[in-house]
C-alpha positions as CSV (number, residue, x, y, z in Angstrom):
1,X,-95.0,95.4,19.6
2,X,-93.5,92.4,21.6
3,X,-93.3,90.1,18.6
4,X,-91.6,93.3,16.6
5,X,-88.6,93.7,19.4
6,X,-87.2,90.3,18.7
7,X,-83.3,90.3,20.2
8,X,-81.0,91.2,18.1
9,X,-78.5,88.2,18.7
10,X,-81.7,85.9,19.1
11,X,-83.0,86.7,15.6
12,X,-79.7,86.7,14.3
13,X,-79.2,82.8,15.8
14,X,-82.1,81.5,14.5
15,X,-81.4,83.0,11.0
16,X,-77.9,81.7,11.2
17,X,-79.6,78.2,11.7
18,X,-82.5,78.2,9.0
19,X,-79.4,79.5,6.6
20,X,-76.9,76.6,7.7
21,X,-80.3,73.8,6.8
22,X,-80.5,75.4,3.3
23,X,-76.9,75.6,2.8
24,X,-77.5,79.4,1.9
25,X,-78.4,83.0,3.4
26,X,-82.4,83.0,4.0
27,X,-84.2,85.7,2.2
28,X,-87.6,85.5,3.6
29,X,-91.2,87.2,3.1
30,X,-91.6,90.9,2.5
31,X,-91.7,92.4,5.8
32,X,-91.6,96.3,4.2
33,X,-93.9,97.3,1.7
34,X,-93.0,101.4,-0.3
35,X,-96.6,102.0,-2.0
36,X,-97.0,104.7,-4.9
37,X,-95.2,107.3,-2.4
38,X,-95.2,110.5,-4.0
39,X,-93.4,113.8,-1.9
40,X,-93.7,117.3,-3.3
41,X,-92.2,120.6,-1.0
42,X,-94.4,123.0,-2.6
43,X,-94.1,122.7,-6.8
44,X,-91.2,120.4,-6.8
45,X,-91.4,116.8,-7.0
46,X,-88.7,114.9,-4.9
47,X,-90.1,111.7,-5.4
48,X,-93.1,110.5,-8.2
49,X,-95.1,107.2,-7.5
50,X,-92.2,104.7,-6.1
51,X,-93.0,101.7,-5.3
52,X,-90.9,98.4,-4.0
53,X,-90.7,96.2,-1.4
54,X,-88.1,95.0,1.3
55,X,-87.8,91.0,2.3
56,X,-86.4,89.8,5.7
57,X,-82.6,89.4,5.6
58,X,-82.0,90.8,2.3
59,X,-79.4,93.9,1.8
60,X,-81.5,96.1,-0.2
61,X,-79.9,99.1,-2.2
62,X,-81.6,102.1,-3.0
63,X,-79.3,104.0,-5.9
64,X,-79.4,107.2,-7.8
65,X,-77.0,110.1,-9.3
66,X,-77.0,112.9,-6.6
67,X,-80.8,114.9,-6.4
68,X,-82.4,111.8,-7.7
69,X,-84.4,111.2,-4.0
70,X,-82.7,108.8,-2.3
71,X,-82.2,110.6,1.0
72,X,-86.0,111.4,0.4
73,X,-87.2,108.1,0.3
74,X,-85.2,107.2,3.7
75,X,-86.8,110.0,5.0
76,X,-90.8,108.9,4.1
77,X,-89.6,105.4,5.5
78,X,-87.4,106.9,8.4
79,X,-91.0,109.2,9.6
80,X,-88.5,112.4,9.1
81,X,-91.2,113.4,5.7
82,X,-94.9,112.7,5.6
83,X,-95.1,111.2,2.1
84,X,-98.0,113.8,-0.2
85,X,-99.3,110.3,-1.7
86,X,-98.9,106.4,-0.7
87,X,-98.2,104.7,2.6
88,X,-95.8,102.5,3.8
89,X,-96.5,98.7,5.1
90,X,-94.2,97.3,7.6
91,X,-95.0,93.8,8.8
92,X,-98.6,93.8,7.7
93,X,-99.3,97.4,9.4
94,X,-99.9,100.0,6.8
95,X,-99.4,103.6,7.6
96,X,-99.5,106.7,5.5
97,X,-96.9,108.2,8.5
98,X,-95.4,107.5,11.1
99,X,-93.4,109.8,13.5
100,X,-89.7,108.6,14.1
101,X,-90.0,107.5,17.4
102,X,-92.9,105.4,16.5
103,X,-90.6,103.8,13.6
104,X,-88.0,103.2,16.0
105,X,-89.7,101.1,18.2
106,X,-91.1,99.1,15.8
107,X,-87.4,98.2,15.1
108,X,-86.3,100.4,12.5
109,X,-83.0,101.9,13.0
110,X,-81.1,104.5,10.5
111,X,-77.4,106.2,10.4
112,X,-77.1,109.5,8.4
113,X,-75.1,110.6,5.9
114,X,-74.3,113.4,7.7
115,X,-72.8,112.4,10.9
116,X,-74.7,112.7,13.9
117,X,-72.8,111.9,16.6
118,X,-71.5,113.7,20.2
119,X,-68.0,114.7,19.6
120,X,-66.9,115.3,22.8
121,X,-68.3,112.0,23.9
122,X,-66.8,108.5,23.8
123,X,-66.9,105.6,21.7
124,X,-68.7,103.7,24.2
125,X,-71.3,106.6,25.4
126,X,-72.0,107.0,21.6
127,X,-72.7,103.7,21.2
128,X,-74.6,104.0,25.1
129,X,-77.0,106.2,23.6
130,X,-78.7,103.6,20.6
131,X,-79.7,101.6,24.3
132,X,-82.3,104.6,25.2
133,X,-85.5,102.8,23.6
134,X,-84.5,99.5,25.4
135,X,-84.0,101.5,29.3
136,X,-86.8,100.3,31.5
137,X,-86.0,101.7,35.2
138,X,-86.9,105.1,35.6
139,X,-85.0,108.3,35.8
140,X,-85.0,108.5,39.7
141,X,-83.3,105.1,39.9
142,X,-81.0,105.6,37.1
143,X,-79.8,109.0,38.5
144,X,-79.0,106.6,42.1
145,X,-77.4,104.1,39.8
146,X,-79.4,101.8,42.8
147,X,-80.8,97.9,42.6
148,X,-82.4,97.1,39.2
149,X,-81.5,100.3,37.3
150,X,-77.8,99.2,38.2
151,X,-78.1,95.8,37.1
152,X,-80.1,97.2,34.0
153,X,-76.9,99.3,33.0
154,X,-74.4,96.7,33.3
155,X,-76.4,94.6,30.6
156,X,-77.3,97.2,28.3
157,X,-73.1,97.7,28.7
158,X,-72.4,94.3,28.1
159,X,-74.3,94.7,24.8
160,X,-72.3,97.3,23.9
161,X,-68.7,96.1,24.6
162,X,-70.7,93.1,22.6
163,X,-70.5,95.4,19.3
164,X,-67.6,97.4,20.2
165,X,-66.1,94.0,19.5
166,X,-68.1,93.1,16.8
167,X,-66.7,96.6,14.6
168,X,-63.2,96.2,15.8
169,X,-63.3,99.8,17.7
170,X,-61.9,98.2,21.3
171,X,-58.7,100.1,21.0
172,X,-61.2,103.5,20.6
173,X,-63.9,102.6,23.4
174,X,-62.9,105.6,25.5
175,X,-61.7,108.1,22.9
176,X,-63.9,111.3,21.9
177,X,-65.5,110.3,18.7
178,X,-64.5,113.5,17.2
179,X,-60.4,112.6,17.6
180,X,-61.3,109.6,15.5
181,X,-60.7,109.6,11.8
182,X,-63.8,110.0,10.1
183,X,-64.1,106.5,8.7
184,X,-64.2,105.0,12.6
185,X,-66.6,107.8,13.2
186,X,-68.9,106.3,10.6
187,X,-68.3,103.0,12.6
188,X,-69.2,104.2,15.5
189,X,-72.6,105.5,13.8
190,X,-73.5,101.9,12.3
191,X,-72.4,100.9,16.3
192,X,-74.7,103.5,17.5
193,X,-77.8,102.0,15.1
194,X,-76.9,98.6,16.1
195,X,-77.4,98.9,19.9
196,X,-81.0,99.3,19.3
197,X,-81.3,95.9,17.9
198,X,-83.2,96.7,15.0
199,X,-84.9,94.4,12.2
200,X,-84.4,96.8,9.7
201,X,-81.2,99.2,9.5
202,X,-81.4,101.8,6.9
203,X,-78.2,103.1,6.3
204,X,-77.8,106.3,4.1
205,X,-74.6,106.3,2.1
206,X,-72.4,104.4,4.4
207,X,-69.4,104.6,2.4
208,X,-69.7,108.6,1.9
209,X,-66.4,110.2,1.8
210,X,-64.4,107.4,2.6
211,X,-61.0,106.1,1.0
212,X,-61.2,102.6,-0.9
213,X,-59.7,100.7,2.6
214,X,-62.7,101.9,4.6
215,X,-64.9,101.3,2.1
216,X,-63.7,97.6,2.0
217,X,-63.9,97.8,5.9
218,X,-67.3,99.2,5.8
219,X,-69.1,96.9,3.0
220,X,-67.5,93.6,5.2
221,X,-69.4,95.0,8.3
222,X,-72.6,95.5,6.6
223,X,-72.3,91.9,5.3
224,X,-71.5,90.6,8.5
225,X,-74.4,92.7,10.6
226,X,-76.9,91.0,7.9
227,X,-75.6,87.4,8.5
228,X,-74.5,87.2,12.4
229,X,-77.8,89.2,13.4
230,X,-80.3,89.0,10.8
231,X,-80.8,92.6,10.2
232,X,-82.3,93.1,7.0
233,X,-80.5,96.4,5.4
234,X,-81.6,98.8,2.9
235,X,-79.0,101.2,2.5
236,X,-78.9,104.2,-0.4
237,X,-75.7,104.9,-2.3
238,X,-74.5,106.7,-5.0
239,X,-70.9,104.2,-5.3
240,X,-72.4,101.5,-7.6
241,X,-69.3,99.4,-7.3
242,X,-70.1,98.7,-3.7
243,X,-73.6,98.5,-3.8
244,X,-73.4,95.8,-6.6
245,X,-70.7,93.6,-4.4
246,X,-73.2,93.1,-1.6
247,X,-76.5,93.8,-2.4
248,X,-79.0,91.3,-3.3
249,X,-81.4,93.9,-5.3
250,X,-81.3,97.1,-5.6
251,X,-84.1,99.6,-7.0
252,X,-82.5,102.8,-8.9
253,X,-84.4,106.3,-8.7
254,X,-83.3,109.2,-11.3
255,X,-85.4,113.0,-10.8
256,X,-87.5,110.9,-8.3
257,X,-88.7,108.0,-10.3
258,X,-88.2,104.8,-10.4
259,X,-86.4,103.5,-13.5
260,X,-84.6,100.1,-12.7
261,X,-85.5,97.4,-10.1
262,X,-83.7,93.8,-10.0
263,X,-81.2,91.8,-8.9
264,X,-77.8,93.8,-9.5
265,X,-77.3,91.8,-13.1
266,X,-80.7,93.0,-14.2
267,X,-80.0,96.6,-13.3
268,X,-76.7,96.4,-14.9
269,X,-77.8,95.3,-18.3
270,X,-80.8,98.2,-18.2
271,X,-80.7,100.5,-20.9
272,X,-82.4,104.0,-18.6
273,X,-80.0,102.7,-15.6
274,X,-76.9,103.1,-18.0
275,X,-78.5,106.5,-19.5
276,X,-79.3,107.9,-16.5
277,X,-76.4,106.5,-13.9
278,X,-73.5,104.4,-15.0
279,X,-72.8,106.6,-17.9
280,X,-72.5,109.7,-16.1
281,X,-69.2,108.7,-14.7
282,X,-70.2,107.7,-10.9
């Protein structure tokens, strides 16, 4: 797993460099691999035979009507749903499931649509808590705050301020998250993803309930967390005039299948994606 926790800022530099020699963002090799994944909760099919893959560095969109199995496909990536058919390949390891934890420390990272946050908590413990995978010290010595595990906190803290910074939420860094308006809040659940340095953020409908400012807001922030750190980011969202601004391609589900998959051009000009999505008024 060492060559799968890469540093965030690390990876991010060396993309940053390959992308300045081409004169161009660097999509690179497919690192996730969706494989005839079928889910069924007893007679009902929530998702039939999608397949598609994920390349290093690209924003990925995942987009539907509402029902059409977006949130279900996260979750058969995310480990929340064992997939009834198919596996998943993630960096040349294929797996018909995988727990969450297990996803996580391979470097996968999610926000969720409905927030998940500690209310009565600050900004900066939020954010605190995306650090857990990363803690090495034990319990004992954290409790003592002693030697190492000291040392250990101030850098995972430094990290932190580091993206506090990085999604403009200085002036909120001790503020409960839950006296925050709720398009900060959403910040501080990308900030929360963030801190565990992840290759691959999946971010499920980022711009839900927001007004058009935030959304702006949000969509610069996912742009910028793709080309300062090199995250790849598949994200699923139902507002097609922000997943066509900054997406690179984007794969369209409707009832759980598959019915468009291409660059956003290609999925604008396709006859079932205008039946079945941009002419039913979203």
């Amino acid at each position: 797993m060492s060559e799968i926790a890469t540093p965030m800022r690390a990876d991010g530099a060396h993309q940053q460099s390959v992308s300045a020699q081409n004169g161009q963002r660097n999509i690179g090799d497919v690192i996730l691999q969706v494989q005839n994944i079928s889910l069924r909760f007893g007679g009902v099919n929530a998702l039939t035979d999608i397949s598609f893959d994920v390349r290093e560095h690209e924003i990925r969109a995942i987009i539907g009507p509402n029902g059409a199995g977006k949130s279900s496909m996260l979750n058969c990536i995310n480990g929340v749903y064992t997939p009834t058919e198919g596996s998943i390949t993630f960096r040349g390891q294929t797996f018909s499931h995988m727990n969450s934890r297990q996803v996580a420390e391979m470097g996968v990272a999610r926000t969720f649509q409905n927030l998940a946050l500690f209310k009565g908590m600050s900004v900066l413990d939020n954010i605190m808590t995306g650090r857990n995978l990363k803690i090495k010290s034990n319990l004992f010595l954290q409790a003592l705050r002693w030697g190492p595990a000291e040392r250990e906190e101030i850098r995972h803290r430094e990290f932190v301020e580091h993206i506090i910074d990085f999604l403009e939420i200085q002036a909120h860094r001790k503020t409960p998250v839950g006296q925050l308006p709720y398009g900060l809040q959403k910040r501080v659940d990308l900030g929360r993803a963030l801190a565990m340095e992840p290759q691959v953020l999946l971010l499920d409908e980022p711009m839900a309930g927001m007004n058009v400012e935030e959304k702006q807001d949000m969509s610069r922030f996912i742009i910028d967390v793709n080309d300062e750190f090199g995250t790849t980011i598949v994200l699923i969202e139902h507002d097609m005039s922000v997943v066509m601004d900054i997406s690179d391609r984007v794969v369209v589900l409707d009832y759980g299948k598959k019915i468009g998959d291409g660059t956003p051009d290609a999925v604008r000009a396709n006859p079932d994606v205008i039946r079945a999505y941009l002419g039913a008024g979203h």
